[in-house]
NUTOR-201287 format. One line per 2 residues: number of its first residue (from 0); for each residue x, y, z of N, C-alpha, C. Coordinates in steps of 0.1 Angstrom, whole numbers, plus 5000, padded with zeros to 4 digits. Layout:
REM residues N
NUM	X Y Z X Y Z X Y Z ~ ...
REM end
This chain:
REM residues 352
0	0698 6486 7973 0691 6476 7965 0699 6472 7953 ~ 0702 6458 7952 0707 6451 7942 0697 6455 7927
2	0703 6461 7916 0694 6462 7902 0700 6449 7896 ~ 0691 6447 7889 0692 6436 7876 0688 6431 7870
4	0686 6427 7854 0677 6425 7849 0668 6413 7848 ~ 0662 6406 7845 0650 6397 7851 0658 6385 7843
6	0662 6388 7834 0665 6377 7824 0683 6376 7827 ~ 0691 6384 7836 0702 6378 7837 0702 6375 7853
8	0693 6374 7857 0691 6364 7872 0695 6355 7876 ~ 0712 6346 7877 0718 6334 7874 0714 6329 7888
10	0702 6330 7894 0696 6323 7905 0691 6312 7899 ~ 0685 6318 7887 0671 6309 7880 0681 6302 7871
12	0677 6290 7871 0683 6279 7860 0679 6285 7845 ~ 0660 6291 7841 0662 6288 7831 0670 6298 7825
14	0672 6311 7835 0682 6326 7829 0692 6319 7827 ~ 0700 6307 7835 0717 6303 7832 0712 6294 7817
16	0707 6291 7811 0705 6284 7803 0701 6289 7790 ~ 0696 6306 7792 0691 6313 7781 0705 6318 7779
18	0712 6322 7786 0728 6330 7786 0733 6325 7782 ~ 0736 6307 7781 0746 6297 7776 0738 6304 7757
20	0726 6305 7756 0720 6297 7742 0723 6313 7738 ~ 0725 6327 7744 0724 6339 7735 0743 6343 7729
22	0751 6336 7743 0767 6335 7741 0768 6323 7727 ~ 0764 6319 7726 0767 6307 7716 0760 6310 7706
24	0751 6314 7703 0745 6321 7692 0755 6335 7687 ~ 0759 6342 7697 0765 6353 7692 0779 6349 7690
26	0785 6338 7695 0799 6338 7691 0796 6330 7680 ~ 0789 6322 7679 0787 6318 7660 0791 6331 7650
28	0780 6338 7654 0775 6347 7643 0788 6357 7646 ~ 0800 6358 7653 0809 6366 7655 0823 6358 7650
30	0823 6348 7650 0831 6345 7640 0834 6343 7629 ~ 0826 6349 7617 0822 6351 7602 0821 6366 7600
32	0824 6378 7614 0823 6392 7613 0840 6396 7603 ~ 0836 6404 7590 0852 6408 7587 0857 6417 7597
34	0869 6422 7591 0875 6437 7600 0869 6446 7600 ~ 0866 6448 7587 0862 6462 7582 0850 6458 7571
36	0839 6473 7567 0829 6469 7561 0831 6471 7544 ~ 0820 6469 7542 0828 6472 7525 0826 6453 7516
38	0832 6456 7505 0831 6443 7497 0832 6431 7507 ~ 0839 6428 7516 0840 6417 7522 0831 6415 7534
40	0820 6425 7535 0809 6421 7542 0797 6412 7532 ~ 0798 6419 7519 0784 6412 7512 0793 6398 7507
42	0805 6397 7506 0811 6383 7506 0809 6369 7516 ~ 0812 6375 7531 0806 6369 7536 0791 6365 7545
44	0787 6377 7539 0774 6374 7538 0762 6363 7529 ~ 0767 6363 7516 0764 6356 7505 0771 6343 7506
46	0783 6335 7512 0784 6328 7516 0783 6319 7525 ~ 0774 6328 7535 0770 6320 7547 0754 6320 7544
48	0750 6332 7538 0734 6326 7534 0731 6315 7528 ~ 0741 6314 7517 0742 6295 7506 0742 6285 7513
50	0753 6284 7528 0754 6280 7535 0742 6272 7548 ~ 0738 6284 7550 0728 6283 7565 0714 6283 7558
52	0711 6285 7542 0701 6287 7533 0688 6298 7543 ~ 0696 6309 7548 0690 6322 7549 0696 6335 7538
54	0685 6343 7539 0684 6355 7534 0697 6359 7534 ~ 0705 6367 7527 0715 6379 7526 0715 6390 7535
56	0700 6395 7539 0698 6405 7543 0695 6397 7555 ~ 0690 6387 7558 0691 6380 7576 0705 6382 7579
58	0715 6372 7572 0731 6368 7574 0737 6384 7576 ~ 0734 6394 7573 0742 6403 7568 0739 6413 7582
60	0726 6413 7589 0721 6421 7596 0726 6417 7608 ~ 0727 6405 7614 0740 6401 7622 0753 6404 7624
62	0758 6402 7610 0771 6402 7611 0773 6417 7615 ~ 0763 6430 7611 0767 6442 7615 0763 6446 7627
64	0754 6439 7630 0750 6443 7644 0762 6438 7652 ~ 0773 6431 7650 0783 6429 7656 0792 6436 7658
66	0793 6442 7640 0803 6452 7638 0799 6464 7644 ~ 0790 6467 7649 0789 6481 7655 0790 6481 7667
68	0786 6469 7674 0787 6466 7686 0804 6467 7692 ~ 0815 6461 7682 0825 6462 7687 0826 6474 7680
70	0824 6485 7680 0825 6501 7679 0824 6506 7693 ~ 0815 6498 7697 0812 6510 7711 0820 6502 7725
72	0828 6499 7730 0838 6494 7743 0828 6495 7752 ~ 0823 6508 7754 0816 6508 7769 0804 6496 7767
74	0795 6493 7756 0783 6485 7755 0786 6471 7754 ~ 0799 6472 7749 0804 6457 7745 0809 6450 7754
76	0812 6457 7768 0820 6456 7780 0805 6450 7790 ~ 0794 6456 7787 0784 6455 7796 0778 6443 7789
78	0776 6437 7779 0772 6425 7772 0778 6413 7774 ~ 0795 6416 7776 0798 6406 7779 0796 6405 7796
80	0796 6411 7802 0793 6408 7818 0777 6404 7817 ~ 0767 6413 7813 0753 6408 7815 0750 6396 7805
82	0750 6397 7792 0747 6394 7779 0730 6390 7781 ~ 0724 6404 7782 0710 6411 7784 0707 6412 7775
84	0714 6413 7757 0707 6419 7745 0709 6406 7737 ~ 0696 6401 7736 0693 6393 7719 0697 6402 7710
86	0696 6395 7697 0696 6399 7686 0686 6412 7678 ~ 0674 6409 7682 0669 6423 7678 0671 6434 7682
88	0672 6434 7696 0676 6448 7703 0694 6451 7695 ~ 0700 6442 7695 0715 6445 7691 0711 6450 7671
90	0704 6440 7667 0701 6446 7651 0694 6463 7653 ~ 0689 6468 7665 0682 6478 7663 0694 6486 7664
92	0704 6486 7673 0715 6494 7674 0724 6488 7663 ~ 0727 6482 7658 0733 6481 7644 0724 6487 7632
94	0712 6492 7629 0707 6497 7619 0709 6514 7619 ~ 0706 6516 7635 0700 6530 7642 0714 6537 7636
96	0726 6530 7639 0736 6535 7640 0747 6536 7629 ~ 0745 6530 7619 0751 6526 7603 0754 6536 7598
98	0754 6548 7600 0751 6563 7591 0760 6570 7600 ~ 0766 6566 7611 0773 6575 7623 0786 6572 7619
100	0792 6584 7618 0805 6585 7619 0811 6584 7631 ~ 0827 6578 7628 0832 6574 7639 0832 6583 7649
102	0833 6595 7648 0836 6602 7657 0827 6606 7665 ~ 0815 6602 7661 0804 6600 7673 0798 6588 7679
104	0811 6578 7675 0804 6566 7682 0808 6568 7697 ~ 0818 6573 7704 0815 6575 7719 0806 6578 7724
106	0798 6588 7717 0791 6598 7723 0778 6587 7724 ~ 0774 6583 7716 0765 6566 7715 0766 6559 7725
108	0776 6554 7724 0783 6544 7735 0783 6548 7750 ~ 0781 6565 7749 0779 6563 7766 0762 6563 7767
110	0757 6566 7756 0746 6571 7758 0738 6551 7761 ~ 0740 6545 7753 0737 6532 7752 0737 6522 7769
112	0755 6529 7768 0754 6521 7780 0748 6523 7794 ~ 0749 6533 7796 0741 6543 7806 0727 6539 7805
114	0721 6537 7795 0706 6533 7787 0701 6517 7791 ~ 0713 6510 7789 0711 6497 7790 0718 6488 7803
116	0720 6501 7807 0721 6493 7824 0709 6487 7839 ~ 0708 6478 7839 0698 6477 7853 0696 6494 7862
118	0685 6496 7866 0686 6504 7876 0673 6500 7886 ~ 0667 6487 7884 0659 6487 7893 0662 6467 7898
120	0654 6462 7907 0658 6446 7907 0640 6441 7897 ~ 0646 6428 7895 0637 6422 7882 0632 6428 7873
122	0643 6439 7866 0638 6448 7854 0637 6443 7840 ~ 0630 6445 7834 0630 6441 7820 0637 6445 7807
124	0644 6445 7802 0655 6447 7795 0647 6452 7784 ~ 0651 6472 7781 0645 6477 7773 0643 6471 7760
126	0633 6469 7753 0628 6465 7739 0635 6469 7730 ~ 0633 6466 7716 0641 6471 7703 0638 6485 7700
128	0621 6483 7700 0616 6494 7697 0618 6506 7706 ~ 0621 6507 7721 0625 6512 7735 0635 6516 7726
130	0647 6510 7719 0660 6514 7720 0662 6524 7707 ~ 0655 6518 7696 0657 6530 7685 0646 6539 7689
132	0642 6540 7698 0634 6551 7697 0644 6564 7704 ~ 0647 6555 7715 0661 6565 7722 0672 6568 7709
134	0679 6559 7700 0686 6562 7691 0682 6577 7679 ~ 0667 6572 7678 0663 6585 7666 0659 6600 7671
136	0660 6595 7685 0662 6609 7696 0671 6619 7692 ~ 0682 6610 7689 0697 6618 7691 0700 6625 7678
138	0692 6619 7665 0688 6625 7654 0684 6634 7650 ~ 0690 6647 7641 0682 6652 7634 0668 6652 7633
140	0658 6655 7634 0643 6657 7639 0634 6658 7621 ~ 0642 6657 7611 0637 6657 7598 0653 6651 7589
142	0652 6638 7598 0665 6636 7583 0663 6632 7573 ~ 0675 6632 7559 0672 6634 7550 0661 6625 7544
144	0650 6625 7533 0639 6616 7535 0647 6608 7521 ~ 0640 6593 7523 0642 6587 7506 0639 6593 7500
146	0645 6590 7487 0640 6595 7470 0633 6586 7465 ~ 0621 6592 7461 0614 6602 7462 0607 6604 7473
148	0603 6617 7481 0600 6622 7491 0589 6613 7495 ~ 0579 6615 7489 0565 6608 7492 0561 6602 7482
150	0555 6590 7480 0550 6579 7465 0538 6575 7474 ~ 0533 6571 7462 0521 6564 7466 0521 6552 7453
152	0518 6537 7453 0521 6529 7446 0513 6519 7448 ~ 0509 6514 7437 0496 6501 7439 0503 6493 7425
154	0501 6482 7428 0504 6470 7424 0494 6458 7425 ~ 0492 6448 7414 0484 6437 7416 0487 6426 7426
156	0482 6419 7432 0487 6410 7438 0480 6394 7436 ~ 0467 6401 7430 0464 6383 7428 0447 6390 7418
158	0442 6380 7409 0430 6383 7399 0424 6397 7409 ~ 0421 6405 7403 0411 6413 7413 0415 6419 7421
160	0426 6416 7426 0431 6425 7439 0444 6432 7439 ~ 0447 6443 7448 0458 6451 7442 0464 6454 7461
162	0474 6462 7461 0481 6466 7472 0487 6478 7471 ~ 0483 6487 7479 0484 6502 7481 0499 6505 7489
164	0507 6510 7487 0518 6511 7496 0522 6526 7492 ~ 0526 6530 7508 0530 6544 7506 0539 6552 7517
166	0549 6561 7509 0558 6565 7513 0562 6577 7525 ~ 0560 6578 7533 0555 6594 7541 0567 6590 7553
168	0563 6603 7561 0568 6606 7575 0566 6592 7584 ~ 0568 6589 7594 0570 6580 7604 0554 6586 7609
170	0554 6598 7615 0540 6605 7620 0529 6603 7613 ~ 0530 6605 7596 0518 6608 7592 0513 6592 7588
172	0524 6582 7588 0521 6564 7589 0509 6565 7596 ~ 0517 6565 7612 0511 6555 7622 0501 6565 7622
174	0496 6580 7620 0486 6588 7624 0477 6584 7610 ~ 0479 6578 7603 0467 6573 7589 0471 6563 7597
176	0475 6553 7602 0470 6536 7602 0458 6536 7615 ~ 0464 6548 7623 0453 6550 7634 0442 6554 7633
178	0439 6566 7623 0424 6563 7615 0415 6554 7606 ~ 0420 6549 7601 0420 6537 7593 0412 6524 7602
180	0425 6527 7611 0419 6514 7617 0408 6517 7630 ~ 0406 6531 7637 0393 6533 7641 0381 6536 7636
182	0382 6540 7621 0374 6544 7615 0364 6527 7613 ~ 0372 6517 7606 0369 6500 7607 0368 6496 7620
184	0366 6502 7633 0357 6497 7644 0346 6503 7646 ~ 0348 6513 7647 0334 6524 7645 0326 6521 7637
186	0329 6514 7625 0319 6513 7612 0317 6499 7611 ~ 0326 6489 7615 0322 6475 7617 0327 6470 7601
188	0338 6476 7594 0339 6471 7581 0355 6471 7580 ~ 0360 6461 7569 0373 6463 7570 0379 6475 7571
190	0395 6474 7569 0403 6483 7569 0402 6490 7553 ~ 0402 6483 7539 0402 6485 7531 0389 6493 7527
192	0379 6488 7534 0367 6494 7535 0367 6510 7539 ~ 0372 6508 7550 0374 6523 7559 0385 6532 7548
194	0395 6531 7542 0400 6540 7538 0396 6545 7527 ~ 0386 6532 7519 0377 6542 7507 0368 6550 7511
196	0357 6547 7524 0346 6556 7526 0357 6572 7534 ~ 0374 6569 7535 0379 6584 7535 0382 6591 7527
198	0388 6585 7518 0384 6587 7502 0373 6596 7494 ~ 0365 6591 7503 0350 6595 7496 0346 6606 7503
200	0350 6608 7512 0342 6620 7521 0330 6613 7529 ~ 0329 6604 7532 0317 6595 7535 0319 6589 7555
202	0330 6600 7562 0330 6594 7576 0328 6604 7583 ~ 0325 6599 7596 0323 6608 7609 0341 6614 7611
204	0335 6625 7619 0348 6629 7626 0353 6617 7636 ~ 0369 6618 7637 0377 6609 7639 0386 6617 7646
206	0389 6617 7659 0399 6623 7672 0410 6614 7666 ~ 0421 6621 7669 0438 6613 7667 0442 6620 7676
208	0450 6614 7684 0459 6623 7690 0475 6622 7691 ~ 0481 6634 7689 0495 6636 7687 0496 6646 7698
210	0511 6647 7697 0516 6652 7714 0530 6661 7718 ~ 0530 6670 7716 0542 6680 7717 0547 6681 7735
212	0560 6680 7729 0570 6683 7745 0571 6695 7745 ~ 0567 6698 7758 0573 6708 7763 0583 6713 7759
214	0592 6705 7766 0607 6714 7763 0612 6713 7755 ~ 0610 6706 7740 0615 6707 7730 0603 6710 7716
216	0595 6717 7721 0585 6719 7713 0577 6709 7700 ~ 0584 6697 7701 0585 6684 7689 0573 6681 7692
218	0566 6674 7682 0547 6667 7682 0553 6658 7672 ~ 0547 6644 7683 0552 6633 7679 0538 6626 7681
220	0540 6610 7676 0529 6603 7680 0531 6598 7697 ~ 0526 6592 7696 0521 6585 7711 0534 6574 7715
222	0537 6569 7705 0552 6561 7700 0562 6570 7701 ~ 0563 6583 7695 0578 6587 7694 0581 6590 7680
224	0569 6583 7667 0570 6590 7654 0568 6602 7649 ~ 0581 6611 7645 0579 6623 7638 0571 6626 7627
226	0569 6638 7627 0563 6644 7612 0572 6653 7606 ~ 0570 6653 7593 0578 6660 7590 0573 6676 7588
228	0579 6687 7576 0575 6700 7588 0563 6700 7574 ~ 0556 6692 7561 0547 6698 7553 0535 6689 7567
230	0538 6682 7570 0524 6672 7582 0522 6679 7590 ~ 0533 6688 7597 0531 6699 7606 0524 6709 7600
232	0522 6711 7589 0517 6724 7585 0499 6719 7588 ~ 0496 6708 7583 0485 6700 7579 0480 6695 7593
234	0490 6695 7605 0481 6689 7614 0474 6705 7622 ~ 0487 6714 7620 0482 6728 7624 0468 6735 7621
236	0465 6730 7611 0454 6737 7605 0441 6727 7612 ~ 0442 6715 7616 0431 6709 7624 0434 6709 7637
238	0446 6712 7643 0445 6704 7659 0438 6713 7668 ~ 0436 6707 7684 0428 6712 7688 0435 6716 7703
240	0443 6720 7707 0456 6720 7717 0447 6718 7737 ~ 0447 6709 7738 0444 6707 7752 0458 6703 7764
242	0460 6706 7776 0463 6701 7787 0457 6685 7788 ~ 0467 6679 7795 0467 6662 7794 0464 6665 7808
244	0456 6653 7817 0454 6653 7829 0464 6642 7836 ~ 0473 6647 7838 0481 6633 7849 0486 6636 7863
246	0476 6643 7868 0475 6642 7886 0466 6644 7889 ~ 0454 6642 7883 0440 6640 7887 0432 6626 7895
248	0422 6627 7901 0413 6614 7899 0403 6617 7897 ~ 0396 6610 7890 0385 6612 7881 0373 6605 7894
250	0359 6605 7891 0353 6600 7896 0346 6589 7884 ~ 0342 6578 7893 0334 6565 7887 0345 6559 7880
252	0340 6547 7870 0352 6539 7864 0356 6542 7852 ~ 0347 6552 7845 0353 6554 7836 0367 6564 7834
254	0376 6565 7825 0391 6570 7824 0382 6579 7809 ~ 0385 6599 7816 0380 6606 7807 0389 6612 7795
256	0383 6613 7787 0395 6618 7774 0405 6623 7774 ~ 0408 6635 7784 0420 6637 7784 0430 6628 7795
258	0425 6627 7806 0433 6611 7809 0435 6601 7804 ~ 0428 6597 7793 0431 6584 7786 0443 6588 7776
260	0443 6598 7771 0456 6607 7758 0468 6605 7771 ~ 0466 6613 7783 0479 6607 7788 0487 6596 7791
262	0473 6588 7795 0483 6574 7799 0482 6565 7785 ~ 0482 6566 7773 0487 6567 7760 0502 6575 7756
264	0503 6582 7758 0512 6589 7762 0524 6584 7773 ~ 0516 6580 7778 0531 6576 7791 0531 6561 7787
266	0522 6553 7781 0526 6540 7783 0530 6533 7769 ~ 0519 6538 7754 0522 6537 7745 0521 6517 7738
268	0520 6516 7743 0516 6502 7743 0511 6492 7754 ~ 0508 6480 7752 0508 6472 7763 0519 6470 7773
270	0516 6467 7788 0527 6471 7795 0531 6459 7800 ~ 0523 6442 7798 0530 6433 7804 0542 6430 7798
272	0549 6419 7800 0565 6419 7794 0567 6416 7784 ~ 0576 6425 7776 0577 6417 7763 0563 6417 7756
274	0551 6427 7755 0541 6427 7745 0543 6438 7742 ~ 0541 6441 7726 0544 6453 7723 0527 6461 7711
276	0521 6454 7713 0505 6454 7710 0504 6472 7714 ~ 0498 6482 7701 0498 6497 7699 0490 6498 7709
278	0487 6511 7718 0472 6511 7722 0464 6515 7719 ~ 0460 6515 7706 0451 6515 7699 0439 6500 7702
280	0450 6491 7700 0442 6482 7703 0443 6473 7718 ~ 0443 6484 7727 0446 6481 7742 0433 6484 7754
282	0433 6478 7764 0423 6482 7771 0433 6493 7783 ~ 0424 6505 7791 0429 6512 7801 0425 6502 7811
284	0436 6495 7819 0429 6489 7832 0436 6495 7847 ~ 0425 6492 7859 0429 6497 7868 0438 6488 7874
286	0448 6492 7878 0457 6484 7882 0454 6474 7900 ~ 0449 6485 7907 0442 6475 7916 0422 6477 7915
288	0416 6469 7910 0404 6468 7905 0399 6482 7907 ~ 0390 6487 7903 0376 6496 7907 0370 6493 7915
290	0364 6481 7921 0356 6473 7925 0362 6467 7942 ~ 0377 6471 7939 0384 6465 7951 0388 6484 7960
292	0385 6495 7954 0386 6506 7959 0398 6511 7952 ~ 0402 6508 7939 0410 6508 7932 0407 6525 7924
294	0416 6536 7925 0410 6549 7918 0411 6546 7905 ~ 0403 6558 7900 0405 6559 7888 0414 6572 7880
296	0428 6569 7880 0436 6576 7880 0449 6571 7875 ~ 0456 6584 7866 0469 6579 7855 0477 6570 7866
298	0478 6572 7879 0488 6566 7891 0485 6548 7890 ~ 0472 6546 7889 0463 6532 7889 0460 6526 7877
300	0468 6536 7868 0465 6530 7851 0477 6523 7844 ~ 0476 6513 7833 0480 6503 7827 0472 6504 7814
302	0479 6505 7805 0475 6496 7789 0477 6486 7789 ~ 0467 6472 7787 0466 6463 7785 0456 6455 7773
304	0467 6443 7765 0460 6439 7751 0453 6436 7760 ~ 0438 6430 7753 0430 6419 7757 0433 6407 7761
306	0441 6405 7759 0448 6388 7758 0451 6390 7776 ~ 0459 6402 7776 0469 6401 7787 0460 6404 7797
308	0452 6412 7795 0440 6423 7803 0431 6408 7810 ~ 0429 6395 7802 0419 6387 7803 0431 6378 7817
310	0445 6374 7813 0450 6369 7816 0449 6379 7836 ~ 0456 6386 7838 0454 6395 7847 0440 6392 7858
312	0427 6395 7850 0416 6394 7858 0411 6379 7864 ~ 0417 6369 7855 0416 6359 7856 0423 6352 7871
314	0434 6358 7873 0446 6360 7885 0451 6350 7880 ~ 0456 6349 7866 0465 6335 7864 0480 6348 7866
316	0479 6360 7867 0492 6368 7865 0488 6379 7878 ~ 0499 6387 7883 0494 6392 7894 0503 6409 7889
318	0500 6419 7896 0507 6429 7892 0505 6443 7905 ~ 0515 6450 7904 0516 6468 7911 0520 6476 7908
320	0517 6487 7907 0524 6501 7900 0529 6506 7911 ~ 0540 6513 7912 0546 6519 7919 0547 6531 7921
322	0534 6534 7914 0524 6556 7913 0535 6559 7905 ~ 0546 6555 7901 0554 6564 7890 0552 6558 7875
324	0543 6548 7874 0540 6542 7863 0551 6528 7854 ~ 0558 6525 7870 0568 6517 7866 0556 6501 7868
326	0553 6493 7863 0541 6478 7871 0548 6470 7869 ~ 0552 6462 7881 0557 6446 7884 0551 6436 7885
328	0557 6426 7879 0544 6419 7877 0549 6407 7881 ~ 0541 6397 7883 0548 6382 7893 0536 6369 7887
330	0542 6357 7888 0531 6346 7884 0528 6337 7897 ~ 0522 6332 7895 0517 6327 7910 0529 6317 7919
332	0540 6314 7912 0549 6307 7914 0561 6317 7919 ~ 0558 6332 7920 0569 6344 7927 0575 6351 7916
334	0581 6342 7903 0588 6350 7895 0584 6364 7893 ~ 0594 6374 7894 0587 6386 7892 0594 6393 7879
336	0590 6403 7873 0598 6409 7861 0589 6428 7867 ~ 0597 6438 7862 0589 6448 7863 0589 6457 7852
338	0580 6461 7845 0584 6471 7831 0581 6482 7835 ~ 0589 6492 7827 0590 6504 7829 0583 6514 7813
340	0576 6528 7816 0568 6529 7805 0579 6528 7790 ~ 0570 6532 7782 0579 6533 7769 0572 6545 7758
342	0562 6553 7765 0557 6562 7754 0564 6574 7758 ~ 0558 6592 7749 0567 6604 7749 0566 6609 7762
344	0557 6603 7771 0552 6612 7785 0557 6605 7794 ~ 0570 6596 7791 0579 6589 7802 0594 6592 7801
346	0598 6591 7807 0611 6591 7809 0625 6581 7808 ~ 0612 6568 7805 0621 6554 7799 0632 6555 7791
348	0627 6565 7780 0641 6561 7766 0649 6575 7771 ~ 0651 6582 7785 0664 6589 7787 0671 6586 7797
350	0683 6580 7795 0693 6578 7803 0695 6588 7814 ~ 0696 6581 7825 0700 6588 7842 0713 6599 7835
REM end
């Protein structure tokens, strides 16, 4: 079986035409890269922002995502044959990577390229977020945090109104934005609303769920965000430790609690192409109806936004899972693309 990915397809005109527009974009932006980093990166950075009247930090985030890119041979070798990676996926591996010494850039570079190679046909070219999430893998599991460790900071922003911003773990973010923001469905009132009545002591109990691997004992979010070890102390003291169900079938249509934590878990967002919508705000759908003898089972399950979920039932979009939680999907004109999961209960962000 020929692999490759959906978007370097030079069958399809519009793939020959996206590959003209991503090579010419990048050899722009690679001809203003210096040798080396240092003063004459924010030089020409600052002169091409005057120039192109962008940001310093737009102009600058390119230029390194280049410079890192020519660090690694094996990735840079595979870009120029596919040239499969836009710009954010390449800025994600130019940010992820800024702090690595040379002498671990091999060890990256096989990891990347092995990572970012086709292995199925009409595949979809791992996401940004797919790719630092594999990058912060290879990380230290508590590195060093900003100074100061944790802040909490409010500021005015207009007569009357102020803005709360605050400093924490990656885990303990998305595990407060996740209450927050079910707490404001459940109650039918803003977000701003919901985190004063937490404030107050004034809500019902609120399920979260977070997720420890097996084999590396780590409890992450549903994403792949760490806590650090004072959140581990704090989630210790509430969690509630269950078995995930993913080789079960459930009876009737509904998807029960612990089946739903898994396929959260294994899918982590929306699963059509290129949507990257939390599943928080996702529906579980059956991949071949309920209604058409479709089980109700992690094998038959998809996170899907609303948008995409409506699109799907509608048959303007068509789709299959392939029981391993890989779903291809096609438009009524054949094109096909197939995505592969992206949450902790998959196997997506580790290279063969």
């Amino acid at each position: 079986m020929l692999a490759y990915y959906r978007r370097c397809d030079m069958r399809d005109p519009a793939c020959r035409r996206q590959r003209k527009l991503l090579k010419d974009e990048f050899n722009f932006w690679a001809e203003y890269v210096p040798s080396e980093p240092g003063y004459a990166f924010e030089c020409a950075a600052l002169d091409l922002a005057f120039s192109l009247q962008h940001s310093k930090d737009y102009v600058l985030s390119r230029l390194w995502a280049i410079y890192i890119l020519r660090q690694l041979p094996q990735l840079s070798a595979l870009q120029a044959s596919l040239w499969h990676l836009d710009f954010p996926r390449l800025m994600a591996i130019g940010h992820a990577l800024s702090a690595v010494p040379e002498t671990e850039m091999p060890r990256f570079d096989d990891l990347l390229a092995r990572f970012l190679h086709p292995k199925k046909q009409d595949e979809s070219v791992p996401s940004a977020r797919q790719i630092r999430r594999l990058l912060r893998q290879q990380f230290d599991p508590e590195p060093e945090p900003p100074q100061p460790l944790e802040s909490l900071y409010s500021y005015p922003v207009a007569p009357g109104w102020a803005c709360l911003e605050m400093v924490s773990s990656e885990g303990a973010i998305e595990t407060i934005r996740e209450a927050i923001n079910t707490l404001a469905q459940q109650q039918d009132c803003t977000k701003a609303q919901a985190l004063l009545k937490m404030a107050l002591g004034e809500t019902p109990k609120i399920t979260i769920n977070v997720y420890r691997n097996e084999r590396s004992t780590e409890i992450t979010t549903a994403g792949g965000e760490r806590f650090n070890s004072q959140d581990l102390e704090v989630l210790a003291d509430r969690a509630h430790e269950r078995q995930l169900a993913t080789d079960v079938e459930a009876r009737g249509y509904r998807f029960p609690p612990s089946m739903r934590a898994a396929i959260i878990a294994r899918d982590a967002h929306c699963r059509f192409p290129d949507c990257e919508i939390s599943a928080q705000w996702c529906d579980i759908d059956h991949v071949i109806p309920y209604a058409l003898g479709g089980p109700t089972s992690m094998s038959n399950a998809q996170l899907l936004c609303r948008h995409h979920h409506n699109l799907k039932t509608e048959r303007k979009v068509f789709c299959r899972s392939d029981g391993e939680g890989n779903i291809t999907w096609w438009t009524s004109s054949g094109k096909r693309i197939t995505t592969t999961p992206a949450g902790v209960l998959s196997d997506a962000t580790e290279p063969p």
